[in-house]
C-alpha positions in Angstrom: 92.3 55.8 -99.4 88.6 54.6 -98.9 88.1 52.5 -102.9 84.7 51.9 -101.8 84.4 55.7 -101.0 85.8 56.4 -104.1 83.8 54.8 -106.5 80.2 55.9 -104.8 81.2 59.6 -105.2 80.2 59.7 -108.9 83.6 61.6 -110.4 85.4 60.9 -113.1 88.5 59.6 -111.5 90.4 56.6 -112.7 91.9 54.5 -110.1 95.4 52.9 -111.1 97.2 50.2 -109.5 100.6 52.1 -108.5 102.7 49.7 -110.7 101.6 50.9 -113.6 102.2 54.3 -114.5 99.5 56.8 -116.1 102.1 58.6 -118.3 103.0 55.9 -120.0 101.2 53.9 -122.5 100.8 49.8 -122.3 103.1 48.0 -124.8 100.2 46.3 -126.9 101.9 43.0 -127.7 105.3 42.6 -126.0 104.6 42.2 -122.4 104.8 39.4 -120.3 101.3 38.6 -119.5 100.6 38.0 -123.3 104.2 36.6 -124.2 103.5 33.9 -121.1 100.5 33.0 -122.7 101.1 32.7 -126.2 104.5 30.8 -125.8 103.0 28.3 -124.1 99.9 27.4 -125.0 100.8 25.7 -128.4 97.0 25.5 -129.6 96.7 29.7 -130.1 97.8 29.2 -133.9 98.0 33.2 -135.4 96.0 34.5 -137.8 97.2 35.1 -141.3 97.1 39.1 -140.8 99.0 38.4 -137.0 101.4 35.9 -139.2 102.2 37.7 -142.1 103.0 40.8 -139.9 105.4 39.0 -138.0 107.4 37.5 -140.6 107.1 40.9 -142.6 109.4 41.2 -145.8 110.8 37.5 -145.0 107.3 35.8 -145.7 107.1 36.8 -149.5 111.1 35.8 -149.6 110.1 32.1 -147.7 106.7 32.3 -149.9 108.1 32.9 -153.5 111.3 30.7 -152.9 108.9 28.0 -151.9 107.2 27.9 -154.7 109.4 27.9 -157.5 110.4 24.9 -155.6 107.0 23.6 -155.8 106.8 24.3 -159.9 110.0 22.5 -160.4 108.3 19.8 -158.9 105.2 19.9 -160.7 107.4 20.3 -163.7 109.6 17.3 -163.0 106.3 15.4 -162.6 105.1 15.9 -166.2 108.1 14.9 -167.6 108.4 11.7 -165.3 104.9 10.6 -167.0 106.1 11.4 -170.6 108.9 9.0 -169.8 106.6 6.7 -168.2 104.3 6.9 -171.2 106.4 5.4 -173.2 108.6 2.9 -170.6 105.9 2.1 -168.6 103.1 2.0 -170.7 101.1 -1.3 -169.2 101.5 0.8 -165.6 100.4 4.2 -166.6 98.0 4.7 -164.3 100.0 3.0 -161.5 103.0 5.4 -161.6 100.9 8.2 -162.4 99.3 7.8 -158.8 102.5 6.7 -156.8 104.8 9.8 -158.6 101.7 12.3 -157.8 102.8 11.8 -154.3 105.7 14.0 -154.3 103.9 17.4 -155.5 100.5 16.8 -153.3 103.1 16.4 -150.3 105.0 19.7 -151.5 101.5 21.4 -151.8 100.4 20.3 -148.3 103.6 21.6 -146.8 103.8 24.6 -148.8 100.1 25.3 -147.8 100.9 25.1 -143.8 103.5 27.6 -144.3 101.4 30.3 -145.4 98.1 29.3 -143.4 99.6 27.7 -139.7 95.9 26.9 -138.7 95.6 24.4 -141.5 98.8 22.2 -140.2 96.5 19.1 -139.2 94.2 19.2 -142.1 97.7 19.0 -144.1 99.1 16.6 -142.3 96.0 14.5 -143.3 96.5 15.1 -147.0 100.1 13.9 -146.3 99.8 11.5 -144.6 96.5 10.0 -146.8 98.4 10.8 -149.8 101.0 7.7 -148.9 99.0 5.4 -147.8 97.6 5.8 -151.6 100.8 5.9 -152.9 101.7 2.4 -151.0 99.0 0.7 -152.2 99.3 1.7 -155.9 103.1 0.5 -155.4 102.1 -2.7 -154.3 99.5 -2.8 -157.5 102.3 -1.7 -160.0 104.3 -4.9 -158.2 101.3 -7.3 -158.8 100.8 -5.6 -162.4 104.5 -6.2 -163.8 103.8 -9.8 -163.3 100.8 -10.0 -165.1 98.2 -10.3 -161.8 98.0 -13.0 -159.5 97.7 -16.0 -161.6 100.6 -15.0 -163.3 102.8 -14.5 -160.2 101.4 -17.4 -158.3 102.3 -20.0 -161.7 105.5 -18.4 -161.9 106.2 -19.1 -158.3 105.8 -22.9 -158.7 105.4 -23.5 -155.3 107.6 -20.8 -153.5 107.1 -19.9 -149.7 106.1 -16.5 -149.0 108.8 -14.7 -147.1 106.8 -13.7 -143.9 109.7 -13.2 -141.2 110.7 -9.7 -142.1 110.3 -6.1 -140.6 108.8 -5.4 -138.4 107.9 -8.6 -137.3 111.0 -10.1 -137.5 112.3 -7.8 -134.6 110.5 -10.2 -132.2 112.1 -12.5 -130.0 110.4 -15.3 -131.1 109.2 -15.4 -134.4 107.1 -18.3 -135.5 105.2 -16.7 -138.3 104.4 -19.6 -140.3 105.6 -18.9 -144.8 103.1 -20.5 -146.6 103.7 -20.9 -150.1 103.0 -18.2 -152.8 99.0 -18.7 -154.0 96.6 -16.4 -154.9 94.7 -16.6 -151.7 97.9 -15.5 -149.6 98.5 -12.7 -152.2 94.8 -11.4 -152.0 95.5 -11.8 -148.0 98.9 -9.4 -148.9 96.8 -7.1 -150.8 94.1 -6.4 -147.7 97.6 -5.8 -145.6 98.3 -3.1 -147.7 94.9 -1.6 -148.9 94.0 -1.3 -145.1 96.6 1.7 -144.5 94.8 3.9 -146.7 91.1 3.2 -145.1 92.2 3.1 -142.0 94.2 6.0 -141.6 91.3 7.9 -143.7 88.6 7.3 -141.4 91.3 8.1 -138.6 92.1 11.1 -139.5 88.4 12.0 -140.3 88.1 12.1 -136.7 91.0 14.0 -135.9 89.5 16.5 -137.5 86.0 16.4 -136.2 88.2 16.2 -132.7 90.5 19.2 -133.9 87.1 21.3 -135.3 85.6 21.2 -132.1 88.5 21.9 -129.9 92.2 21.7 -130.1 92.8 21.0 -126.4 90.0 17.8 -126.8 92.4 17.1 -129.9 95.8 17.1 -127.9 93.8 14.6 -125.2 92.3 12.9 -127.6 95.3 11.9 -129.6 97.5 10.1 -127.4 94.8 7.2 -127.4 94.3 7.1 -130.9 98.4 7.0 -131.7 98.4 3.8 -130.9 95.7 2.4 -134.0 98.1 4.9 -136.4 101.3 2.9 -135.4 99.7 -0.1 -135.9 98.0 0.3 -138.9 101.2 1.8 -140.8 103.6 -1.3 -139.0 101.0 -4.1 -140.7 100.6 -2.3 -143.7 104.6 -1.9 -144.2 105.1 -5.6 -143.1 102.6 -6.8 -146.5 104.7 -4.5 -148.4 108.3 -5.6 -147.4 106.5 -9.3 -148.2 105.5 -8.5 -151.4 108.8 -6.6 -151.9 110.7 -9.8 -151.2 108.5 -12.1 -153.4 109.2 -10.0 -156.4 112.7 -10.2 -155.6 113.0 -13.3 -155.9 110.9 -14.1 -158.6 113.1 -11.8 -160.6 111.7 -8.5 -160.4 113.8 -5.6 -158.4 111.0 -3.4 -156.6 113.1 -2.1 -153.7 114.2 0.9 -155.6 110.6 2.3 -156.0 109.6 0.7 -152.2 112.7 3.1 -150.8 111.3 6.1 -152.8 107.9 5.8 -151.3 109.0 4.8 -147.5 111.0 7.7 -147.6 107.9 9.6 -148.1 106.2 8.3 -145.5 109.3 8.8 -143.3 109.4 12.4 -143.9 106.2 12.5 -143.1 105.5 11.2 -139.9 108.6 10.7 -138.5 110.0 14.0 -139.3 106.7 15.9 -138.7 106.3 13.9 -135.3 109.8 15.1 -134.0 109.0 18.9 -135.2 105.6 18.4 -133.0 107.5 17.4 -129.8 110.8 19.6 -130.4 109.2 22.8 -128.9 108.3 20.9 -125.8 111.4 18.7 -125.2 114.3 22.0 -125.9 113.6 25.1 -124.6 113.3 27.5 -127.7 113.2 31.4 -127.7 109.6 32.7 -128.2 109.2 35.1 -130.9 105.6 36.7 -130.6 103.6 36.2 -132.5 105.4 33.1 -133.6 105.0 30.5 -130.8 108.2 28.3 -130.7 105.3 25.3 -132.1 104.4 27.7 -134.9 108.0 28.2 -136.0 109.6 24.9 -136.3 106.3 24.0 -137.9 107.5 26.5 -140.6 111.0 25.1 -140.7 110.0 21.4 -141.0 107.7 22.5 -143.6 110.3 24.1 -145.7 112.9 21.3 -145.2 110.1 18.8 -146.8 109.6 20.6 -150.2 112.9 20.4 -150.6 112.9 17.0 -149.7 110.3 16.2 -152.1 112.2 18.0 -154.8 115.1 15.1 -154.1 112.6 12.5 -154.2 110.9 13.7 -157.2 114.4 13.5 -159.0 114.9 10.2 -157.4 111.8 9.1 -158.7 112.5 10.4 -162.1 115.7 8.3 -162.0 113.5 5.2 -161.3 110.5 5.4 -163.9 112.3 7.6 -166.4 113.7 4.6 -168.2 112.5 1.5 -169.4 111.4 -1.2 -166.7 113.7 -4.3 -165.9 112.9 -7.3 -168.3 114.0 -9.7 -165.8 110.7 -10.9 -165.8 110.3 -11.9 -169.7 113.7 -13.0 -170.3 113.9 -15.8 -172.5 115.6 -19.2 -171.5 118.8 -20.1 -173.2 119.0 -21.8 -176.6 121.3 -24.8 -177.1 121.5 -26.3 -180.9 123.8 -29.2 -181.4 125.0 -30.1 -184.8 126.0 -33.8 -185.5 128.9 -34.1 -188.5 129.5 -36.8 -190.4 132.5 -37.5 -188.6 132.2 -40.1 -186.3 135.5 -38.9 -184.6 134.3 -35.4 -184.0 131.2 -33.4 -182.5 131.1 -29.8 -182.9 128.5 -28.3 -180.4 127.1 -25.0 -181.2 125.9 -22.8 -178.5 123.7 -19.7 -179.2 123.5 -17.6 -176.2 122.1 -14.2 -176.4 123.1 -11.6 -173.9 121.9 -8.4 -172.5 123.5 -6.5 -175.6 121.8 -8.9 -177.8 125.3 -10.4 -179.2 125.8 -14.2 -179.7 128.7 -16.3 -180.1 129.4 -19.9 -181.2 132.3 -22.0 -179.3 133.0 -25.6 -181.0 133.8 -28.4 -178.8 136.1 -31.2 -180.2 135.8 -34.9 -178.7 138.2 -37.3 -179.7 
């Protein structure tokens, strides 16, 4: 057959490659040209109509139990800060931010579930949302002590404790500990106050990278990992520091540290190992659902429930009063002469953590 022929003479007739039969309709979405090119091309992110009609009845079931989970969250929050009101009351404003990272966290995920296109600009609220959450921490630390002055008189010539992770996982480590002043503790507080500008402007050009093309993000990112690692290591390291100073000056901060480095744990280790899953195990490829899309949804779901442990965690931690290590008065010691010569009874006051005292005499001969 002449297809040159064919197509001069003007008719009507169709010409059909003899693999594909006329009778019989195409299959609109479940055939192997488009399932080749959906499963593995991990920047075609679905729609929300294409989504929502391929989870059908389960995405109001993964929707709704999400967010009760989310209002418990929000609920446990408020009553945190009514605790903290009262317990915490010269740090208001410093818990209020750190505790406010668990629901915007649960948002963020909760938000990339239902809208799969959105997944880096909520990884940027979850990951900026820490960095915040750090630095406040490191505030409340500073704060409990009074400020700087405070801590640095209070110190009385201390060393600052600078071998510790990460840096201590060098093979030589010759970091120098000068001693606790208020210019190393200002140097401490830039550490820490980087991680939130840093990462911010960072991410602000993810974004731009990610709005103009996702394949220029995917190239993109693997140089900018790098200043993200970095950044969160050095920022970590002044925390651990300052962790470790109020330690031993006789306040416990490693409880609320641990509450908020699990948070940032979660978030990019966790979300960093659902990114590479779909490339490292081979995965069955659901269409619309790209395997990327659907352990995207899985992690997501996994971290607000996460954050609902953390949130009770925290509520554990700031829903009582704060340690009074830190103001604990010095012992008193009164000693009473008789008029015996041949006897000396020594009173000792001595009040305790249950504010009871008790007097032992001492008889010399």
């Amino acid at each position: 057959m002449d297809l040159f022929s064919e197509a001069s003479g003007g008719g009507g007739r169709v010409l059909t490659p003899r693999h594909i039969s006329v009778d019989k309709a195409i299959p609109h979405a479940n055939n192997h040209v488009n399932t080749t090119v959906l499963c593995h091309s991990y920047s075609v992110q679905p729609d929300f109509n294409t989504y929502i009609t391929a989870l059908q009845s389960y995405a109001w079931v993964i929707w709704s139990s999400e967010l009760v989970v989310l209002l418990a969250i929000c609920l446990l929050y408020v009553i945190t800060m009514k605790s903290a009101l009262k317990h915490w009351r010269h740090n208001v404003d410093n818990v209020a931010v750190v505790l406010a990272v668990y629901p915007v966290v649960a948002a963020a995920a909760f938000l990339a579930t239902i809208l799969p296109r959105a997944r880096i600009l909520t990884e940027a609220i979850e990951q900026q949302a820490v960095m915040v959450a750090m630095y406040y921490l490191f505030c409340m630390i500073i704060a409990d002590f009074g400020g700087f002055e405070q801590l640095e008189r209070r110190a009385a010539g201390a060393r600052l404790e600078t071998r510790v992770p990460p840096c201590c996982c060098w093979p030589c480590c010759f970091i120098p500990q000068p001693n606790i002043q208020k210019r190393n503790l200002k140097l401490l507080r830039y550490l820490v106050l980087q991680m939130p500008v840093i990462q911010g402007l960072i991410y602000i050009l993810i974004l731009i990278l990610w709005a103009e093309s996702m394949m220029l993000y995917h190239r993109c990112f693997v140089y900018i990992q790098p200043f993200i690692i970095a950044s969160i290591l050095t920022g970590v390291w002044g925390m651990i520091m300052t962790v470790r100073t109020a330690g031993s000056l006789g306040c416990n901060a490693r409880p609320r540290f641990f509450a908020v480095q699990l948070t940032l744990l979660i978030v990019k280790l966790q979300s960093g190992f659902a990114k590479v899953l779909p490339e490292i195990v081979h995965l069955p490829c659901v269409l619309p659902l790209n395997p990327s899309v659907f352990v995207n949804m899985i992690n997501n779901a996994i971290m607000i429930l996460e954050m609902l442990l953390l949130t009770i965690l925290a509520w554990r931690l700031y829903g009582r009063p704060a340690s009074k290590n830190i103001n604990k008065l010095p012992q008193v010691v009164v000693a009473v002469l008789e008029d015996n010569p041949r006897s000396l009874e020594l009173k000792v006051t001595k009040d305790g953590i249950d504010n009871r005292s008790y007097n032992s005499n001492l008889v010399i001969e």
